[in-house]
N, C-alpha and C positions, 0 to 999 in steps of 0.2 A: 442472554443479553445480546442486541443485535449491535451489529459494528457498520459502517458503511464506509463504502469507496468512492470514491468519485475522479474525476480524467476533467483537468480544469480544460483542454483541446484549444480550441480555439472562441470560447465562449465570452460573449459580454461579460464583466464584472457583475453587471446586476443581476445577471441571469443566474451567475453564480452563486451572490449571496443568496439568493432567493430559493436555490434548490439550498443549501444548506438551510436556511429556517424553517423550510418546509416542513424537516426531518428531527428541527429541534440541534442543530449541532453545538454543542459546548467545546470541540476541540477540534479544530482541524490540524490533521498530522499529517506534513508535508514528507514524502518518501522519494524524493528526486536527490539523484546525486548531485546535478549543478540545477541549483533552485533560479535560475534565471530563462528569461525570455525574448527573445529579440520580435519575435511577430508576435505575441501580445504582451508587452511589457507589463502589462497592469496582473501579470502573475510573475513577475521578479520577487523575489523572499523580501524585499523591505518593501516593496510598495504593497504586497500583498498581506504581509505581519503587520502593516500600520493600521490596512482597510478592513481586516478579518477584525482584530483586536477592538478598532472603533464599533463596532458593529453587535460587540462583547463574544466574541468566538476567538479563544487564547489559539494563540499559533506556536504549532512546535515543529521542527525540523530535526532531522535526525541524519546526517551525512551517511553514516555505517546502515541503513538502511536501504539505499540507495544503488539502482539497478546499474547496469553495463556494466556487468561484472565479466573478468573473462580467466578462464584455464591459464596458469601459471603465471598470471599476475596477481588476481585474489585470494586462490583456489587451487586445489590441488584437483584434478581430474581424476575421481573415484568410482567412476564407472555407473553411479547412480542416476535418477532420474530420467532415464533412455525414454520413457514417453514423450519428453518434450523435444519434438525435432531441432527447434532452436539450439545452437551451444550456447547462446547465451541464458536462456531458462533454464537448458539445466548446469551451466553457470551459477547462476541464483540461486536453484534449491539447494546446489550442493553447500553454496557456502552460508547460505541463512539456519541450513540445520546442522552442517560444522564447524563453522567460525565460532569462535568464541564471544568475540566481541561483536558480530553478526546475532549472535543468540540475546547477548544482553542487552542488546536494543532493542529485541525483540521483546524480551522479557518485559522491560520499560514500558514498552509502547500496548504491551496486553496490559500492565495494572493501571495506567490512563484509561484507557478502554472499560475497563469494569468501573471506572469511579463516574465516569463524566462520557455523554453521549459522542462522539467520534467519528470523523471521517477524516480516510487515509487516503492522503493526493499526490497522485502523482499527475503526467502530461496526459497518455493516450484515453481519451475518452472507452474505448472498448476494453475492459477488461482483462480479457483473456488474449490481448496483444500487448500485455504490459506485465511488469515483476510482480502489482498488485495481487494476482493470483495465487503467485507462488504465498504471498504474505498472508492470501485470505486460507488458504489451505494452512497456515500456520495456525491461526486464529481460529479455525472449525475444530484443529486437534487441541486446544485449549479451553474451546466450549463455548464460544462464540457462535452465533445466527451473523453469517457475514449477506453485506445487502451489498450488490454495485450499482450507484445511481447513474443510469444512460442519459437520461433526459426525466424532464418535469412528467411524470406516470408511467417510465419506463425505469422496470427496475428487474434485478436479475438474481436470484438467492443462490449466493456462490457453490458450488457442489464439488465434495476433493478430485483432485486431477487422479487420472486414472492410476498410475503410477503409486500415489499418494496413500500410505497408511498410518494411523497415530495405532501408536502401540504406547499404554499406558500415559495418554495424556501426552506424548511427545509426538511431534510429526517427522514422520521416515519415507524415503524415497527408496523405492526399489529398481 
């Protein structure tokens, strides 16, 4: 089942709904920790839940999804992840595959995913300069075909971060 990303950046709203219909979207899953916008307002969480929604694309948000995560405020530093130079990615992986309540969001946000077509949004249009990765390497060890939409024919079929193994259906950072 394929899942999609998308990085609302600095895009028109129409531009936006329009790559979402493209792809058929039924749910857009907002993954930003503060779902607001000052240089493009028209992606702030209420004005964007009211335009998705009218448009029939249910909007969900998930707070505990949600990136800038950091060592000894979210997370404990366990020494995992070491591929990702960022501390903050490997911030993120560590605590989306040990947090508890990281996980069951997680958990959430894959059975949405298997019912109803999906795209996971956060800000940075590129991918692999955003948490989305770490979430799509969640979703590849669950059984997901994860797709990042760049722009209207540019698309990118996410591939596990190097670091990255699922052992038994679970995803594990070495």
């Amino acid at each position: 089942m394929d899942v999609f990303t998308i990085g609302h950046s600095d895009r028109s709203l129409e531009d936006f709904l329009s790559l979402l219909n493209e792809k058929g979207i039924e749910v857009l899953y907002d993954v930003r920790s503060f779902p607001t916008s000052k240089f493009v307002p028209h992606f702030s969480k209420d004005f964007l839940s009211n335009t998705v929604e009218a448009a029939g694309i249910l909007y969900v948000w998930d707070r505990r999804l949600g990136g800038y995560r950091r060592f000894g405020r979210d997370v404990e530093d366990l020494g995992i992840a070491k591929c990702f130079k960022s501390q903050g990615f490997r911030a993120y992986a560590t605590y989306l595959t040990m947090n508890p309540l990281a996980r069951e969001a997680a958990s959430k946000m894959a059975s949405i995913c298997r019912k109803k077509v999906t795209a996971i949004m956060c800000k940075e249009r590129i991918p692999w300069r955003c948490h989305r990765k770490i979430i799509a390497d969640y979703l590849i060890a669950k059984g997901f075909k994860v797709i990042h939409l760049i722009d209207h024919g540019v698309e990118v079929v996410h591939k596990l971060s190097k670091c990255a193994k699922i052992i038994d259906r679970e995803l594990r950072y070495v």
